[in-house]
Each structure stands twice: as C-alpha cells, then as structure tokens.
C-alpha positions as CSV (number, residue, x, y, z in Angstrom):
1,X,6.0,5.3,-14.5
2,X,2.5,3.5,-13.7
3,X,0.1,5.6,-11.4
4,X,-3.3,4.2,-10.2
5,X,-6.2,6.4,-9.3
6,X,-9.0,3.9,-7.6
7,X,-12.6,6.0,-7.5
8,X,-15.4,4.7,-6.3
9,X,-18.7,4.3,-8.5
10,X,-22.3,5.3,-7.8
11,X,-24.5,2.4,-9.1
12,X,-27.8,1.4,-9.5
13,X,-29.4,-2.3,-9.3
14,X,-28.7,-3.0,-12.5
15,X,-25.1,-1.7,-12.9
16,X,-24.7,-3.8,-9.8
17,X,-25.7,-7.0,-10.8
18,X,-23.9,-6.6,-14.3
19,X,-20.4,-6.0,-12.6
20,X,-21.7,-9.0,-10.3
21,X,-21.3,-11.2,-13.5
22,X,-18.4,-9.7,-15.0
23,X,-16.5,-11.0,-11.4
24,X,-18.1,-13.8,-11.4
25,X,-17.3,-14.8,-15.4
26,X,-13.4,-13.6,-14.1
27,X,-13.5,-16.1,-11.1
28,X,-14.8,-19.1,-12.9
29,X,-12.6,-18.4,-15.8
30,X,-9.4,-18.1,-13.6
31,X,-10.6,-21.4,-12.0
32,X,-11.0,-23.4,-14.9
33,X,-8.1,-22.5,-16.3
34,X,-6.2,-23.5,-13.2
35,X,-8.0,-26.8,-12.7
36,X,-6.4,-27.1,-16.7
37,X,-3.2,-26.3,-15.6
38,X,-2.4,-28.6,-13.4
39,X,-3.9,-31.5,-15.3
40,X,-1.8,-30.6,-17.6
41,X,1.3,-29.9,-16.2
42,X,1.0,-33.4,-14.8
43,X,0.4,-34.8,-18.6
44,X,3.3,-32.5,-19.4
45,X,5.6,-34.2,-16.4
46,X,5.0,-37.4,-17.5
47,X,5.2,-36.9,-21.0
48,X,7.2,-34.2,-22.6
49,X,5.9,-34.6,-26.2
50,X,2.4,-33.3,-25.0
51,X,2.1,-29.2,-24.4
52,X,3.2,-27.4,-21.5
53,X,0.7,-25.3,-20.1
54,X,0.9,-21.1,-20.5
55,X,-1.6,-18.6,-20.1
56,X,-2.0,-18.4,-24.2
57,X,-2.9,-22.0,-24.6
58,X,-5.5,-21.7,-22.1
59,X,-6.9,-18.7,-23.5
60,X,-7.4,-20.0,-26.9
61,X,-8.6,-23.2,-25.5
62,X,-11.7,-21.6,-23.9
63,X,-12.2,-19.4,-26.7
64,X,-12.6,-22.4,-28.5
65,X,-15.5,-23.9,-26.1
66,X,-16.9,-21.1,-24.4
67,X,-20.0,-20.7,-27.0
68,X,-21.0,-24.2,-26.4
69,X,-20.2,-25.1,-23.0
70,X,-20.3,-21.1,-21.5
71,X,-22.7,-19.4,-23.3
72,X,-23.6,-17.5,-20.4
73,X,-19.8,-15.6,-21.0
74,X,-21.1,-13.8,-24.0
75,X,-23.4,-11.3,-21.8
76,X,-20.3,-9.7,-20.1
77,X,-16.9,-8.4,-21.9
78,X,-14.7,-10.8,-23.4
79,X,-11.9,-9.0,-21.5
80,X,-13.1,-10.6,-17.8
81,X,-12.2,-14.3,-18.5
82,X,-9.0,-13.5,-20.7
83,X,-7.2,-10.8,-18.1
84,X,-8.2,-13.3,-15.8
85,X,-6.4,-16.5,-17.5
86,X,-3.3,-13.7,-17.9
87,X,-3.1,-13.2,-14.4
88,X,-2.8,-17.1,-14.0
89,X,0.0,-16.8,-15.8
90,X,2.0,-14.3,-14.4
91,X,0.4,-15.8,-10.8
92,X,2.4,-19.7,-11.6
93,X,5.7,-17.3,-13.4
94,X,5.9,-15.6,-10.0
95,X,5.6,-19.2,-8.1
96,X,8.3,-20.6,-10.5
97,X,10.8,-18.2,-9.8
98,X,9.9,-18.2,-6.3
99,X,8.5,-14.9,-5.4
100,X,5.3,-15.9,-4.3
101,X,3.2,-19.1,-3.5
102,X,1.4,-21.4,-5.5
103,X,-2.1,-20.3,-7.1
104,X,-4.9,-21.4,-5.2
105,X,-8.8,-21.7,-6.2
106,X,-10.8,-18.3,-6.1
107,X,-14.0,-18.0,-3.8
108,X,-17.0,-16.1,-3.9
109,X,-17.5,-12.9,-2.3
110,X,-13.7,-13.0,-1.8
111,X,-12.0,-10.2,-3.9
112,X,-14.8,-9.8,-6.5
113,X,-13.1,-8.4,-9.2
114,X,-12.2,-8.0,-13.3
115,X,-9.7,-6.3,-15.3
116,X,-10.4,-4.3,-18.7
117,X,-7.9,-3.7,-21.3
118,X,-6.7,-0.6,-22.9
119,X,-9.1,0.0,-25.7
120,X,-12.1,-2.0,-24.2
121,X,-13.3,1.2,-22.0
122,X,-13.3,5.2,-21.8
123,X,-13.7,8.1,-19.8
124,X,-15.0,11.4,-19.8
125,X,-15.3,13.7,-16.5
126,X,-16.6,11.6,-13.9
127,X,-17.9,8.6,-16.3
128,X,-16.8,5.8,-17.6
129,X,-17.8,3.5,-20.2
130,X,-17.6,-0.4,-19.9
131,X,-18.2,-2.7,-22.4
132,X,-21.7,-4.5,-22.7
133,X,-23.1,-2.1,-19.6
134,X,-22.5,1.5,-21.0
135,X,-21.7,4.8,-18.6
136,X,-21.0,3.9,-15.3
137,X,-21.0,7.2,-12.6
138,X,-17.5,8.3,-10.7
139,X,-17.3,9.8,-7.6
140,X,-14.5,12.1,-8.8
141,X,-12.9,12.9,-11.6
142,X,-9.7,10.9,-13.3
143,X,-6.4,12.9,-11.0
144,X,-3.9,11.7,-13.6
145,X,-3.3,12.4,-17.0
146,X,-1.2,10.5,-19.2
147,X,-2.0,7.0,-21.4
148,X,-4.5,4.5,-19.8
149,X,-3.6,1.2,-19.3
150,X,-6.4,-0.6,-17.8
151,X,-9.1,-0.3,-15.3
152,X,-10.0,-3.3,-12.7
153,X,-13.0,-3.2,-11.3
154,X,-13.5,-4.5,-7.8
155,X,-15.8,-4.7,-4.7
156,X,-15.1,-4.2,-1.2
157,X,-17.4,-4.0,1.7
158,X,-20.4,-4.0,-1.0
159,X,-19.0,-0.9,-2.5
160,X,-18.0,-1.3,-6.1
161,X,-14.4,0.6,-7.3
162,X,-12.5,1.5,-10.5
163,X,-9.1,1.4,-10.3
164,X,-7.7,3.0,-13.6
165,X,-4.3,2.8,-14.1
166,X,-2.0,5.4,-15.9
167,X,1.5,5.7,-17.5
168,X,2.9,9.2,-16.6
169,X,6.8,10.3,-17.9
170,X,9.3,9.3,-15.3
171,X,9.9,12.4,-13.1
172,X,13.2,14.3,-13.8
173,X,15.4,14.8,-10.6
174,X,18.1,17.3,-10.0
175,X,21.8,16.0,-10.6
176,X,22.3,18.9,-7.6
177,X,23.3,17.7,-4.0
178,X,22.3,21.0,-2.6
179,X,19.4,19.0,-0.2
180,X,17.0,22.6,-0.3
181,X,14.7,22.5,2.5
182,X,15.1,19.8,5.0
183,X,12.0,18.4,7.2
184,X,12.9,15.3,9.7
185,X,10.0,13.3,10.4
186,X,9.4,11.4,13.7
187,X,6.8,8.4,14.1
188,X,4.6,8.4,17.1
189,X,1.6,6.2,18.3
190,X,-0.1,9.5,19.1
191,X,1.5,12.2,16.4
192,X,3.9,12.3,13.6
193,X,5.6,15.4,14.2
194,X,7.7,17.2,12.1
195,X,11.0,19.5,13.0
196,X,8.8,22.4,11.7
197,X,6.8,21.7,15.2
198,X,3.8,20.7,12.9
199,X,1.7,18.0,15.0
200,X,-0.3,15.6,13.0
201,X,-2.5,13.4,15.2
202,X,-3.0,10.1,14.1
203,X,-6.8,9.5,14.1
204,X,-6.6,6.4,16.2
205,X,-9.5,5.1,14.0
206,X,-9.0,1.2,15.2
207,X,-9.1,2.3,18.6
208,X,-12.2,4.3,18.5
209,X,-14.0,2.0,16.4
210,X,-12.8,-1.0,18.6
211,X,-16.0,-1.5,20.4
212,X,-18.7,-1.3,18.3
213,X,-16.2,-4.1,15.8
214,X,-16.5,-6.0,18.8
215,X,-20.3,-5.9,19.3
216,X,-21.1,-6.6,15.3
217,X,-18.8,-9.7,15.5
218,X,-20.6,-11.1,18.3
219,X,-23.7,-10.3,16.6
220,X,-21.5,-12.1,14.0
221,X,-20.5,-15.7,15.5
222,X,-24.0,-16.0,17.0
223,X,-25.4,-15.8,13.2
224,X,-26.2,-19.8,11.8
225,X,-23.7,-20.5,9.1
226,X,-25.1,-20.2,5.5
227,X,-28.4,-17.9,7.1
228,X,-29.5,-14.4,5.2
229,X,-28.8,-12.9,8.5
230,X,-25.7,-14.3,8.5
231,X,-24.7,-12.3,5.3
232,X,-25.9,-9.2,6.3
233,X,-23.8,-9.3,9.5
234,X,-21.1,-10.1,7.7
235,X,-21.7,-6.8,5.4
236,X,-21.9,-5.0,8.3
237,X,-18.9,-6.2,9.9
238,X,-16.8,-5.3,6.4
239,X,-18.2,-1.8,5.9
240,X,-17.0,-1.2,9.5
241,X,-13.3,-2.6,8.8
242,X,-13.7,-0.5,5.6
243,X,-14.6,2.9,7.6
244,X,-11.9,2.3,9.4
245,X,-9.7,1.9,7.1
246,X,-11.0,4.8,4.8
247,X,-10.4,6.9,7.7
248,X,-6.8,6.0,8.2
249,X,-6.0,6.6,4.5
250,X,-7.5,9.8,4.2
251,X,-5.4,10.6,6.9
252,X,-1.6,9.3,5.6
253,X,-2.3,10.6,2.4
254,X,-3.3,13.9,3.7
255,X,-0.7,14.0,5.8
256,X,2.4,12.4,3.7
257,X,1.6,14.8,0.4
258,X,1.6,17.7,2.8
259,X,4.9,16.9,3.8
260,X,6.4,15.9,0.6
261,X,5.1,19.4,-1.0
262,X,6.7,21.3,2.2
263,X,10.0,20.3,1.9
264,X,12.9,18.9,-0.8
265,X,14.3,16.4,1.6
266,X,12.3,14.5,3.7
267,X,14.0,12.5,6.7
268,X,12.3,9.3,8.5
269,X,13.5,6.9,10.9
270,X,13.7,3.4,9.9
271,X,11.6,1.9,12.4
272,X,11.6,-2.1,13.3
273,X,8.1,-2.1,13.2
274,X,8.0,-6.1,12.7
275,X,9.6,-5.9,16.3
276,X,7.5,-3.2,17.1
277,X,4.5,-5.3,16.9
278,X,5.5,-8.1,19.3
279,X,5.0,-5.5,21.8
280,X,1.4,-6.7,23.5
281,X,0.3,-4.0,24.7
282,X,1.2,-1.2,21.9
283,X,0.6,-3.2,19.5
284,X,-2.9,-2.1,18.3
285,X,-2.1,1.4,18.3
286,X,1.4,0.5,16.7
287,X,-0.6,-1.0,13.7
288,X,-3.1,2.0,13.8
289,X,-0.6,4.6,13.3
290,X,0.7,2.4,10.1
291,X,4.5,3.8,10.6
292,X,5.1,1.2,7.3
293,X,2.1,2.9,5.1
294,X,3.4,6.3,6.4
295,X,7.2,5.3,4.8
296,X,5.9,3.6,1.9
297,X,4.0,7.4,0.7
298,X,6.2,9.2,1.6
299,X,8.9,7.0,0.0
300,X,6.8,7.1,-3.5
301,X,5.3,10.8,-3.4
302,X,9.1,11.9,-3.4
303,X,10.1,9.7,-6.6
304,X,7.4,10.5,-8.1
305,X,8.0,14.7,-7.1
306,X,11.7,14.8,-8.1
307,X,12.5,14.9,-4.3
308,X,14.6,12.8,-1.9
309,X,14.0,10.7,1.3
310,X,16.4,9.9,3.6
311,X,15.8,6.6,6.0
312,X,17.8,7.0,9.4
313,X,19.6,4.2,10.7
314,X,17.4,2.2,12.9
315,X,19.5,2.5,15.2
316,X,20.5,6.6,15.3
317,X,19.3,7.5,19.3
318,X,17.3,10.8,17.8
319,X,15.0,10.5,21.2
320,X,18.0,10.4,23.6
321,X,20.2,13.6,21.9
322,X,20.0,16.5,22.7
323,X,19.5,18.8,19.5
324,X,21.5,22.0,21.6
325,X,24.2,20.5,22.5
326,X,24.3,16.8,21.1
327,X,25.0,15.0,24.6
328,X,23.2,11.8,25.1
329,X,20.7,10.9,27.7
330,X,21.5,7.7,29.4
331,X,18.5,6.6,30.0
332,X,15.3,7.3,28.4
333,X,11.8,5.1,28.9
334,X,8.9,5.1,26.7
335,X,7.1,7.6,29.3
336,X,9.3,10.2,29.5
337,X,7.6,12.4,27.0
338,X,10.1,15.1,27.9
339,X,12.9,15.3,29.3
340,X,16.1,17.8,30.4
341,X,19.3,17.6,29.1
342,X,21.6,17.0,31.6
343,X,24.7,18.8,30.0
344,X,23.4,22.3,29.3
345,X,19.6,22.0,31.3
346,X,17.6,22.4,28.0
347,X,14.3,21.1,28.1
348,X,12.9,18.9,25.5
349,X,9.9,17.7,24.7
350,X,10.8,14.0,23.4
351,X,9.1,13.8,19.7
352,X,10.1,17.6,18.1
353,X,13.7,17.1,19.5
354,X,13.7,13.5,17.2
355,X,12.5,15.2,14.8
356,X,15.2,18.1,15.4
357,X,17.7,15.8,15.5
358,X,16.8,13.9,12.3
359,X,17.1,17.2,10.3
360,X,19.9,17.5,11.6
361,X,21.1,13.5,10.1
362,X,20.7,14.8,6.9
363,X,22.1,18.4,7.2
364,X,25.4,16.6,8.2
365,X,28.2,16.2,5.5
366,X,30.1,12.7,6.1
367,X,33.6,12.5,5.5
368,X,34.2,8.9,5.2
369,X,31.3,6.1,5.7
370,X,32.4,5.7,9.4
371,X,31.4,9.2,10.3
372,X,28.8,9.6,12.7
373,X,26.1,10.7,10.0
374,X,25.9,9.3,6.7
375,X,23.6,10.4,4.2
376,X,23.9,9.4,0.3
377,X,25.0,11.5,-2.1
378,X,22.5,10.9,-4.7
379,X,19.6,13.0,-5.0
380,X,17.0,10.3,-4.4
381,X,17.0,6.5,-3.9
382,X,14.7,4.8,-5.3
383,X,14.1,8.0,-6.3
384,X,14.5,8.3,-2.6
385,X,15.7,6.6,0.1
386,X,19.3,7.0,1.1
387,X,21.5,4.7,2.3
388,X,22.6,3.8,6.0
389,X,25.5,2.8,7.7
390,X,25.9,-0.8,8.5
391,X,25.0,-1.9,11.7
392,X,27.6,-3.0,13.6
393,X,28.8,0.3,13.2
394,X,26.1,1.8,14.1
395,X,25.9,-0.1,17.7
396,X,29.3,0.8,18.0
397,X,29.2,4.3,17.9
398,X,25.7,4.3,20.1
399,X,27.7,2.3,22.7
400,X,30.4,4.6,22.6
C-alpha cells in the first residue's frame, strides 16, 4: 500500500531558484517529448515500418542530444526530464484506453513541479537531500515509515512542497463480523455530527474569506496583462485560495482521523452531492463543507486502520425517522432543524437523530437483501465501504 506524506520546505533564494530549474528542465522535457510524439505517431500512421513512439524511445533519444542541444540540463538531476518523459507515457497509455484525455502542452507557473527516483535522494529528521542542490529544510518530520518510493517536488501559491511517497504492508483486517463500536456520521453545511452527540463545525473558510477573495481579484482584473504588478496580484490572489484551502484540510483531516480512531465501524450517508451543488443558493457552503473529501478520508483512514465504513443508501430517510420509535415524519423542510415526532411526542433535534438513525443502519442484521437495512457482511469494502440496496428498492420501501 502507497502512502504519501507532502511537507512543506523552508528555503532560501538559492534553494528556490535551483528547484525553479529543476521544474522548468521537467516542463520543457515533457514538452519536447510530446511535440516528438505526435510527429511521430503521425510517421508511425502512415508508415508502419518506422517506430512507434513510447516513453523509452524518447528518453534515450534526448539522452542522446541533450549535451549538445540542452546543456543547460546538466546543472539540475538527470531524474527531472526522464520522470517527466515517464509520465508522458503513462499520460497517452491512460488516453489510449480511455481513462483520461489527451496530453496537452505544459505552461509556466502552472503546476511547477519534478519527480525524483528512489535512490536519487535521502532523508534524515526534517532534511532531505536532493541531487545537485544538497539538504533541503522540512517543516516536519517524515509520518511514515516503510520503503521510499519517490519524492515530487512541487510549488503552489509560491510555497515550495515535498511530497514523498511510501510503501507500507497492506493492513490486516479481522475475518470477524462482530462490527465493535459503531459511530453514524451525518453531513451538515454547518456541522458533521456524530451519534456520540460530538459537534464538529465546519470552519466555513470560503465563506469567511469570501470578501477579501473578492477585493484581491478586483485588484486583479484591473492589473495590465503581462505587468510586475500583475504577478504579484496574482500571488496574492493564490496564497489566499491556498489559506483557504489549508484551513479546510486541517480541518477534515482532524476531524476524519478522530473519528476513524473512535470507532470500528464508521457509518456515512451517501450524499448526491453532484445534485447537491445545482442547488444556487447552498451551493457555496455545500462545496465548503467538502461532504466528498470528508467520504473520501474517512473511506481510506479505515482501509488503511483495519476498520470498516458503511455508505447509507442515498436514499435511507435518516432526517425524517424517528430514532425512538422509527415512525416517519411526513414532511420535513430543510429548516426544520428540529422537529417532534408525531407518534410518541419525542423531540428531535434534526442532525444527532440522522446520525442516531444511521447507527442504527448498520447495527441492523438483514435477513434477505430486500430487508429494510442492508449492510455487507464483509469487514471492510474497499477495505470499507459496504454495499447498498438497489434503488428501486429503496424508493419503494421509502414510499411505502
């Protein structure tokens, strides 16, 4: 299993403008190469008795050049323009087969960045060593430990990152369906609140940071294109996206880990967000509270723990039950943050009875798939997510 542990690096002019060429040696080498590739593939299409283009021909090709054409390659490590070519590769194997679009021309100051191999680079503490630069400064220690595979080294928001990547042993789960302590998770705008009756307020960093984005791309568009000024602003505009973003981070991952480490089973809804997001006026703070992020860790920290996830049908009403008495609401807005059961007159406030009720999906045993509740028997889905019952079923039973 393949961990990645991205630190941040404290630099000094010089560092900065050596990783500066390293990116740029990785850019123009990717470019080249594709600019190569595609006049020869077209050779290639026309005539099959010439060679088809792969990232190993390419390589060897501007190995074979670079110290007369691209001298100016030899001051960074040999490992930037060949992990670059590499990455061509797997970039037109993934197009061929579909999974992703065609390779397009890199630009600079877009994704600055370079890869270096196992072998090429080492670390010790809060160090690390690159080839033709030396020690380089971390802001924290390596979390992980296990074999390295690589480290790629990019900016973002003029901040310069390592992003080491490590091969841990697979995690061993538990062939045991005993599910151990249960927490059902629901997904608010304003919270994520657990059936515990833990409250974790979403930090609403896009919304709080709204206005002054606004003002600096103002400053921004007013700004002549290709101007000094215009670059700064544009730094300033990216290391307030990046804030923001930092902030919103800190907070899932704080918030997802303490979860997974609480509980052996972990239940979450699985929310339309797509849909979600057509919503106009929600739809900022929908994004904020990154309900897909939010899945995503806790879907990976539970593989990776030897614990299970369970995704609730979409389309389980956990707002509209009542978690005393199971009876329905009939009718439930958006608004009603709480709300009274109108069987046995228990109050409810809306998200820790969703959350009850969750739980309560997974503590149920199914006796055939059409049972109201269906949770899988396996102890963790993709390492863990468990499956769901279809949807027509689903509807069926909610309209029943």
């Amino acid at each position: 299993m393949l961990k990645t542990h991205k630190i941040a690096l404290d630099l000094n002019n010089k560092q900065r403008t050596h990783l500066s060429r390293c990116a740029g040696v990785s850019r123009f080498a990717y470019n080249w190469a594709l600019a190569e590739w595609d006049s020869m593939y077209k050779a290639w299409s026309s005539d099959k008795s010439l060679k088809k283009p792969s990232q190993k021909l390419l390589r060897k090709m501007l190995n074979a050049i670079k110290r007369e054409q691209f001298p100016w390659m030899l001051e960074v490590t040999k490992c930037a323009p060949q992990e670059a070519i590499i990455d061509l590769g797997k970039a037109f194997t993934n197009f061929f087969k579909g999974r992703a679009s065609r390779p397009v021309f890199k630009k600079k100051g877009v994704n600055d960045s370079f890869r270096v191999s196992s072998g090429f680079f080492s670390i010790s503490g809060k160090k690390i060593r690159l080839p033709n630069i030396g020690w380089l400064r971390m802001r924290e220690e390596l979390r992980f430990k296990g074999r390295i595979v690589s480290v790629t080294v990019s900016r973002s928001a003029g901040r310069w990152y390592a992003s080491i990547v490590c091969e841990l042993p697979e995690p061993v789960h538990s062939a045991s369906e005993d599910k151990g302590k249960i927490i059902g998770v629901d997904a608010g705008v304003g919270a994520y609140v657990t059936s515990e009756g833990v409250v974790y307020e979403t930090p609403r960093s896009y919304r709080k940071a709204e206005k002054k984005l606004r003002r600096a791309q103002q400053s921004l568009s007013r700004k002549r294109k290709g101007s000094k000024n215009r670059g700064k602003q544009r730094l300033k505009v990216a290391k307030t996206h990046a804030r923001v973003s930092d902030k919103r981070a800190d907070f899932l991952h704080k918030t997802t880990t303490g979860i997974v480490c609480d509980a052996e089973t972990v239940v979450v809804e699985d929310l339309n967000v797509k849909g979600m997001l057509k919503n106009r006026r929600l739809s900022k703070s929908i994004a904020d509270a990154s309900f897909g992020e939010f899945r995503r860790q806790i879907a990976y920290k539970a593989e990776a723990s030897g614990k299970t996830m369970i995704l609730a049908n979409r389309y389980y009403p956990s707002s509209k039950l009542c978690s005393a008495c199971g009876a329905k609401a009939k009718s439930l807005t958006l608004g009603m943050r709480k709300w009274v059961c109108p069987e046995c007159g228990v109050s409810h406030d809306r998200d820790r009875n969703a959350s009850i009720n969750l739980k309560k999906y997974a503590e149920s045993s199914p006796v055939s798939v059409c049972g109201e509740f269906f949770a899988s028997a396996t102890p963790h889905v993709s390492g863990a997510i468990a499956s769901n019952l279809c949807e027509a079923e689903t509807k069926q039973q909610i309209a029943s």
